[in-house]
N, C-alpha and C positions, 0 to 999 in steps of 0.2 A: 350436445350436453345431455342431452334427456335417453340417447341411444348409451351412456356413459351410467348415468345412474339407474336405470334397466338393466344395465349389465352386472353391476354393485348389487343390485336387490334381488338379482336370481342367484351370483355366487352365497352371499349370504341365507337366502332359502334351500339355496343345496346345501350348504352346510350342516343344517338345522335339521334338512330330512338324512342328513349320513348321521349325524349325532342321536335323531331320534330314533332311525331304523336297529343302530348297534346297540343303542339301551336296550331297543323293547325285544332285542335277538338274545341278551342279556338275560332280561328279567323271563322269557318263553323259556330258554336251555335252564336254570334254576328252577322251574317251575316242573321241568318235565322230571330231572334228575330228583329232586326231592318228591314225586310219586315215584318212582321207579325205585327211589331207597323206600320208603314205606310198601310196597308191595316184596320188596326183599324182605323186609324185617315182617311180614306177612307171611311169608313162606317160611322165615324160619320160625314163627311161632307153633304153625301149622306141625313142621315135623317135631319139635319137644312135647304138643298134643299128641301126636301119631304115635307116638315112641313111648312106652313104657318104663320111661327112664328108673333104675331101682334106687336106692336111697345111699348115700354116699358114706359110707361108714369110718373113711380117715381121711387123714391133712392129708395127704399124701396125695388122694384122689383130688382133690381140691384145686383148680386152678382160676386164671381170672376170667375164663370162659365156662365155669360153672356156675353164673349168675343164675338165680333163682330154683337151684336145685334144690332138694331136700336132704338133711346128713342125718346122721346120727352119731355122736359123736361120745366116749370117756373118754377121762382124763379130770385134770383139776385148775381150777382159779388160780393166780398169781396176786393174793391181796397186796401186793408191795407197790401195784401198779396200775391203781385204781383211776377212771377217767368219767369228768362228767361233762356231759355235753349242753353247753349252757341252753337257755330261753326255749322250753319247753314245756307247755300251756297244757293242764288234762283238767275239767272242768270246771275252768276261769281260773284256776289256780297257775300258778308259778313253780318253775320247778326244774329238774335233770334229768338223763338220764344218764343212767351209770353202769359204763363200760369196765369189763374186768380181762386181761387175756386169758386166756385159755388155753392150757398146755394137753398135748395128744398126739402122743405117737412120734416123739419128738419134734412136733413143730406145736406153731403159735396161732390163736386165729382171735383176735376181739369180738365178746360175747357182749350184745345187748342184753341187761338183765334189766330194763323197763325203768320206769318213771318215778321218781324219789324227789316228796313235797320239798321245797325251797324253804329255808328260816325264815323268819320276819322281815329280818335284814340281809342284804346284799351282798354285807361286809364278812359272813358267815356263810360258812356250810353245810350241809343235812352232814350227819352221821352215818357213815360208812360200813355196815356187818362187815364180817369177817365170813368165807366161805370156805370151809373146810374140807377135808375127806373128799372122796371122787364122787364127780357125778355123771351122770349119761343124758346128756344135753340132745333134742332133737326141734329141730326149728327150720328155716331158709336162709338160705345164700344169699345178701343184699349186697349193695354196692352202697359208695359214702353216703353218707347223711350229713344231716345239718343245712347250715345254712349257707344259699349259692353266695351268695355275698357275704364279704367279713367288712367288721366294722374293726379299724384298728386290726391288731394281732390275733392269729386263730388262736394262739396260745395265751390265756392269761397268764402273766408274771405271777407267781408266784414262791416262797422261799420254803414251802412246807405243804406237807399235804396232796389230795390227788389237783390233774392237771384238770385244768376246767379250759373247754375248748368250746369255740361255734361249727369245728366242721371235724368230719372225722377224717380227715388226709391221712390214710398211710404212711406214704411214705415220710412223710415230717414226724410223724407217729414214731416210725422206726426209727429216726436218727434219734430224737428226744427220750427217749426208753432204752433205746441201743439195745432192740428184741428186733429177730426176726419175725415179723407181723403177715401173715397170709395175705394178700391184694382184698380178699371179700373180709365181711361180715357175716355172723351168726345171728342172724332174728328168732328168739325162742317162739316154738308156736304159742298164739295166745293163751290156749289153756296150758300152758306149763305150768308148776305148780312151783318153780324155782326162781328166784329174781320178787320182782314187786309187778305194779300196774302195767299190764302189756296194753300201752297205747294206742298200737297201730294194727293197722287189719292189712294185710299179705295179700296183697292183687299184682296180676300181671295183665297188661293190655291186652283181650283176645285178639285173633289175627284180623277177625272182621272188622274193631275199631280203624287196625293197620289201612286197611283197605278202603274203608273211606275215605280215611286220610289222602290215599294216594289219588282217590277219584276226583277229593277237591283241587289236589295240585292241578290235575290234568284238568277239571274242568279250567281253573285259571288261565291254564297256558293256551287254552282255546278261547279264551275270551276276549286274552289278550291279542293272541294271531290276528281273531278280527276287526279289533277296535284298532290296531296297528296297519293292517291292510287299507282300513278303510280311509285314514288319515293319508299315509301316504298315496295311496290313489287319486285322494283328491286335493292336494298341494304340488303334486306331480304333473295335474293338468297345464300345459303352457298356457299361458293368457299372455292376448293380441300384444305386441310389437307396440308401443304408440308411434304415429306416423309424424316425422320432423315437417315444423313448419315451413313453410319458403317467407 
């Protein structure tokens, strides 16, 4: 009986070292692949620093691999299709910001024109300028904004009026407008003297951030190796047989 439940409590202890060995072979290959991508995305920051990229002057040139480029763009606002992007705080204040498309060269690209105070009430909206005549917009290539999580619909219902949104999706963007919308965004540079409040400041991760990043994965994955070895090593040791009585 006792040579019966000895046998019972090593299967169940192997079991236990196959389950813990494949987790922590798991959690080491995630560890290593996510440093190996942060040294890639190291490398490609390195070459847009290397590279004197010039300043993109149409849609045309524009794609969704022109993230964080510089344009320069004419052409003119679409006031028919005005967007503001709800819960947006610039000095404890409450507020929007307010998207306009922007037509050039025959395509479309949504223009951040910054930060516009909120009414008193919630049930109202700031007042919308009208933006006339061409202008020659120079700013950065962003990707969405807003907020990662939606509370309820990105879209608020509405019967009138521009669309009030939490995230700027694209392509939901596009079918809702039924405009061909460029994949990026135009971020006016701060000192633009067009739009309102430019709230945000224009940073890109240096490659060296990247790089630490990838050094903490990799120290993880070495941490883990040994706290893993060292566990299985010693619940791997047999221990004695008990001897049946007579």
């Amino acid at each position: 009986m006792q040579t019966l439940f000895s046998s019972i409590r090593c299967y169940k202890l192997s079991t236990r070292l196959i389950s813990f060995a494949l987790f922590s072979l798991l959690a080491i290959t995630v560890c290593l692949k996510l440093g190996l991508w942060q040294l890639s995305r190291a490398q490609e920051k390195q070459i847009l620093l290397d590279i004197d990229q010039p300043t993109l002057t149409s849609l045309i040139q524009i794609t969704a691999s022109s993230l964080h480029r510089k344009v320069s763009l004419y052409g003119y606002f679409d006031n028919e299709a005005p967007i503001l992007l709800d819960n947006q705080t610039y000095k404890k204040q409450f507020g929007y910001h307010l998207y306009l498309p922007f037509h050039s060269d025959k395509h479309t690209i949504l223009v951040n024109l910054g930060w516009l105070a909120g009414p008193a009430t919630r049930s109202s909206l700031p007042d919308i300028p009208h933006f006339t005549g061409h202008y020659q917009l120079n700013g950065t290539l962003s990707a969405q904004q807003g907020s990662p999580l939606l509370l309820g619909e990105n879209i608020a219902p509405a019967t009138q009026g521009p669309l009030v949104i939490q995230r700027t999706d694209i392509p939901q963007l596009r079918t809702t407008l039924n405009m061909p919308l460029n994949p990026l965004l135009l971020q006016l540079n701060p000192d633009s003297h067009i739009g309102f409040s430019k709230t945000w400041t224009i940073t890109v991760m240096p490659p060296a951030k990247h790089t630490a990043y990838a050094v903490q994965w990799f120290a993880l994955a070495f941490a883990l190796s040994l706290s893993s070895g060292y566990w299985l090593k010693k619940y791997q040791t047999p221990s004695k047989p008990m001897q049946d009585k007579d």
